[in-house]
N, C-alpha and C positions, 0 to 999 in steps of 0.2 A: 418527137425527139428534140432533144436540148441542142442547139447549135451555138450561136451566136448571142450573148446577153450584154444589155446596159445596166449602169447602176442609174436608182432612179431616185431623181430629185424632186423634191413639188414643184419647182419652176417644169417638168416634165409631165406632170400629172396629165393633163387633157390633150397633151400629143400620145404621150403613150395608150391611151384608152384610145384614141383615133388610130395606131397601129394594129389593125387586126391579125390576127394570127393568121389568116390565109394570107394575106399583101407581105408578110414579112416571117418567112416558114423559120422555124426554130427560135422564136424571138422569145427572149424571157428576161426578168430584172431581178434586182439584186436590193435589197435594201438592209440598214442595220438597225437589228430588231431596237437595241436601248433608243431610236429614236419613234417606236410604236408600242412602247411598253406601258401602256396608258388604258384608263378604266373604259373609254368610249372617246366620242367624239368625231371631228373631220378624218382625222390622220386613218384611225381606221376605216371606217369607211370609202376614200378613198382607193386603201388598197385592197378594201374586198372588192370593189370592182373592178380594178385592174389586176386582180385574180381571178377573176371568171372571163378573163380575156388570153390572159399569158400565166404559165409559171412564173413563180416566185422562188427567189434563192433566200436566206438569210446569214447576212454575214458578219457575225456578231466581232466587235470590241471591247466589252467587259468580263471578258471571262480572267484575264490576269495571271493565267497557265502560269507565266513562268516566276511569277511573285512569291512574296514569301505570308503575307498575310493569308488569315483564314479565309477560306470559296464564299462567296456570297450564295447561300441558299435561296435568300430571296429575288435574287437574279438571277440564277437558275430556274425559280418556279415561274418567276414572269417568261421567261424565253420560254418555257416548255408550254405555259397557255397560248402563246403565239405559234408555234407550232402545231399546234393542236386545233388551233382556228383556222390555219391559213393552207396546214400542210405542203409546205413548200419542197419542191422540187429536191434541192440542197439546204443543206444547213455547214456553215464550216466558222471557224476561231482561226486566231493566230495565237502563233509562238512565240509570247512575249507578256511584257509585264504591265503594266498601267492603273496599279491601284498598292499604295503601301500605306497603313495608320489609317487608313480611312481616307486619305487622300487620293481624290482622281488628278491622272495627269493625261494632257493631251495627245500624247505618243505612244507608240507601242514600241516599249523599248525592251533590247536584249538582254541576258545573262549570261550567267556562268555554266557549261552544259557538263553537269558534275552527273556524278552516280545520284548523290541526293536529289539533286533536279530531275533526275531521268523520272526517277519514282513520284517527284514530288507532279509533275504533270502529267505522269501517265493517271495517278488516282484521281488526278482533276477531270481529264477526259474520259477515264472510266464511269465517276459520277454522272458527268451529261451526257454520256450518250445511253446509259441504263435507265436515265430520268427520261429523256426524248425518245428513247427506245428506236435508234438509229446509229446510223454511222455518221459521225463530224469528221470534215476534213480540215487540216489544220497546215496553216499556211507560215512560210518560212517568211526572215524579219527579213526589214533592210538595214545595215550595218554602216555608219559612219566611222569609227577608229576600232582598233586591230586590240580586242578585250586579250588580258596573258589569262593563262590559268583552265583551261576547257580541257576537259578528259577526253573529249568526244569533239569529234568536224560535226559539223552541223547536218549535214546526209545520214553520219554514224547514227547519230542523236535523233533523226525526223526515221529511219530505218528502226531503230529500236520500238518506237512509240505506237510505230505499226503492228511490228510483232507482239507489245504485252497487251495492247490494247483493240487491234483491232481495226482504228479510227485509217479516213483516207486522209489523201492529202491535197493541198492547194498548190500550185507553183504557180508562186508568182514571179511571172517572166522578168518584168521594170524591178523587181528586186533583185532580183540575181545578176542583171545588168550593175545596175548602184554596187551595190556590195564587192562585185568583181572590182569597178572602176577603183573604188572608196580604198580597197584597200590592196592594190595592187596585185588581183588574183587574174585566173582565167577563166570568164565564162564556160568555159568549156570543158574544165576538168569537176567545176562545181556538177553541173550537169551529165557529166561521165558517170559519178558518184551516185546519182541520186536515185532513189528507189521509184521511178516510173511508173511502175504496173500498177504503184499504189495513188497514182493521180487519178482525180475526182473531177477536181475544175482547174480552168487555167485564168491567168488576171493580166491582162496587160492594159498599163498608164501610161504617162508621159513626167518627166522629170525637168526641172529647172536646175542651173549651177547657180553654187551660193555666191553672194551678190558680191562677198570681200574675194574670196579666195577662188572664184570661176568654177573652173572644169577641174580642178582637182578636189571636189568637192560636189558631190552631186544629192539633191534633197530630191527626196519621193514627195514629190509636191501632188499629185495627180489634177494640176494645173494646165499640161500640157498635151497637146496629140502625142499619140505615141510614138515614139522615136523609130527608123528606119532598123537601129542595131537590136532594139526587142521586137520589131515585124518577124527579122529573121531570125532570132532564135525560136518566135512561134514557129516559124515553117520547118524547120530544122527539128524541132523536138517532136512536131507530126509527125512527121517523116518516119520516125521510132516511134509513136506510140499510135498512130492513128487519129483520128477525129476524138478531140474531149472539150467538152461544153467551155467558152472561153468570155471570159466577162471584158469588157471593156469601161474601164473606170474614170469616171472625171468627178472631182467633188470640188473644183474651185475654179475660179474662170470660165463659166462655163459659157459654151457656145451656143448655136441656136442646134435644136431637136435633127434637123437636115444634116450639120455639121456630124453628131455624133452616129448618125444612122449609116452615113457614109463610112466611120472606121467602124462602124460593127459591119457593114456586108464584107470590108474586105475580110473581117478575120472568117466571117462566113466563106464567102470562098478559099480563104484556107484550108476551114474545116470539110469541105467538099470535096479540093483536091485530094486530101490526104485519104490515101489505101485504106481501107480498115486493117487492124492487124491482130491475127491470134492472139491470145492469151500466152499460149506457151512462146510463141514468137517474139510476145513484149519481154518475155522473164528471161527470154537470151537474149536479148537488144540491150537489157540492163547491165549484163557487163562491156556493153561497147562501148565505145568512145561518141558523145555526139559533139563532132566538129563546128568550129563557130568560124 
C-alpha cells in the first residue's frame, strides 16, 4: 500500500535503492517521464532497479491540457511505452499549458476555463488515458494574478473533467496555499468546493517569496521544506478524506537524502493518523466545509 512518496532525483539514485521497502513501509517515488523518454541507456536502467525495490509514480509535464496547439502524438506514444515498461503505480498531468507553435516553455501555465476548454481538455485526457488504458489524475495550477473571463472556478472546471472523462485527481496542497495567498482567496472555501472523493494523490512543497515584492507574492519554487500552513491543510483534508498516497516534492536546493526522508515520515504519520473513511462517507464530507 502507497503511503508516503518522494520525488526522485539522480543526486538520489543509490540512497533511494538503499531505502528498502521493509525499513521504510509505503515508500514510493515519483519521477517525470519527459525526463526518461529515451531509447536506452543509464537513466533507464537506473529506474528499473529502483522499481523492483519501490513503486513508481509518473508525473508527466508535457502533456499541455490546457493549450491551444495540436496533442503531441508522439509524446503520448513515448509516455505510454514507459508505462508499459515500468507499470507504475500512478500516472497523473496538470492543468495547464506549456507548449504553443512548437515552442516549450518552462511553466506550467494557466488559462481561460471556458466551455471550449472544458472540451478542449477533457479530449485531451480522454486520448491518454484510452492510450494508457488507465486513469490519470490531474493536478490543479498554481496561480500568480487574478485571469478576468473564466465561465467556470476552477473546482467547477476540475468536477466537470471528472464527470465526462473519468480521470482522478491531484491536489496539490503548496498550490492551493500560493494561489489562495496570490490572489487574496481563502484556502478554505477553495477546498470546501473541491471534488475530494475524486483525489488519487496528494503533493506537498515548500514555496519561496519573490525576491522584489516578498510575501505578497509567493512562487512554487519547490526549493523549500514545506511550510507549517500546507502541513496543516494535509492534516485537515485527511481528516475528510482519509489516508491518500501523498508525494513530497523537492526539485531545487536539494538537501541531503536524511533531510527529505524526515518530511516524508511526517506526512507518513499523517497518513496513519488519519481514519479511513467510506466511500459514501467521503461523497457527503464533499459538501462540508474543510476549515483552515
Amino acid at each position: 500500500m502507497l503511503t508516503a512518496g518522494l520525488s526522485l532525483k539522480p543526486e538520489y539514485y543509490d540512497d533511494a535503492l538503499s531505502s528498502r521497502a521493509g525499513a521504510c513501509e509505503g515508500l514510493w517515488f515519483e519521477v517525470h517521464p519527459e525526463n526518461y523518454m529515451v531509447a536506452g541507456g543509464p537513466r533507464l536502467q537506473w529506474l528499473e532497479r529502483i522499481r523492483r525495490e519501490h513503486p513508481l509514480s509518473l508525473h508527466g509535464v508535457g502533456l499541455s491540457s490546457g493549450g491551444v496547439t495540436p496533442r503531441d502524438e508522439g509524446h503520448l506514444k513515448a509516455l505510454q511505452r514507459l508505462v508499459n515498461r515500468f507499470e507504475p503505480a500512478l500516472v497523473s498531468e496538470h492543468l495547464a499549458w506549456s507548449v504553443h507553435d512548437g515552442r516549450y516553455f518552462p511553466d506550467l501555465l494557466p488559462f481561460l476555463r471556458t466551455q471550449d476548454a472544458l472540451q478542449r481538455v477533457a479530449d485531451r485526457i480522454d486520448r491518454m488515458q484510452s492510450l494508457l488504458r488507465r486513469r490519470v489524475a490531474i493536478e490543479n495550477p498554481t496561480h500568480y494574478v487574478d485571469i478576468v473571463g473564466h465561465s467556470f472556478s476552477e473546482t467547477d472546471f476540475l468536477r466537470e473533467l471528472v464527470a465526462r472523462t473519468g480521470c482522478a485527481l491531484l491536489l496539490d496542497l503548496n498550490n492551493v496555499w500560493i494561489s489562495a495567498r496570490n490572489l487574496h482567496t481563502e484556502p478554505a472555501a477553495y477546498l470546501a468546493a473541491y471534488p475530494l472523493a475524486s483525489v488519487a494523490e496528494i503533493h506537498l512543497a515548500g514555496y519561496t517569496a519573490d525576491p522584489q515584492l516578498g510575501e505578497s507574492l509567493l512562487i512554487d519554487s519547490h526549493d523549500q521544506p514545506v511550510s507549517e500552513a500546507v502541513w496543516a491543510l494535509h492534516r485537515q483534508v485527511l481528516a475528510v478524506t482519509g489516508p491518500i498516497p501523498t508525494l513530497i516534492e523537492r526539485d531545487g536546493n536539494l538537501p541531503s537524502f536524511d533531510e527529505l526522508l524526515a518530511e516524508r515520515d511526517k506526512a507518513h504519520r499523517h497518513l496513519r493518523e488519519a481514519a479511513p473513511v467510506a466511500a459514501s462517507d467521503l461523497l457527503r464530507a464533499n459538501e462540508a466545509a474543510v476549515t483552515c
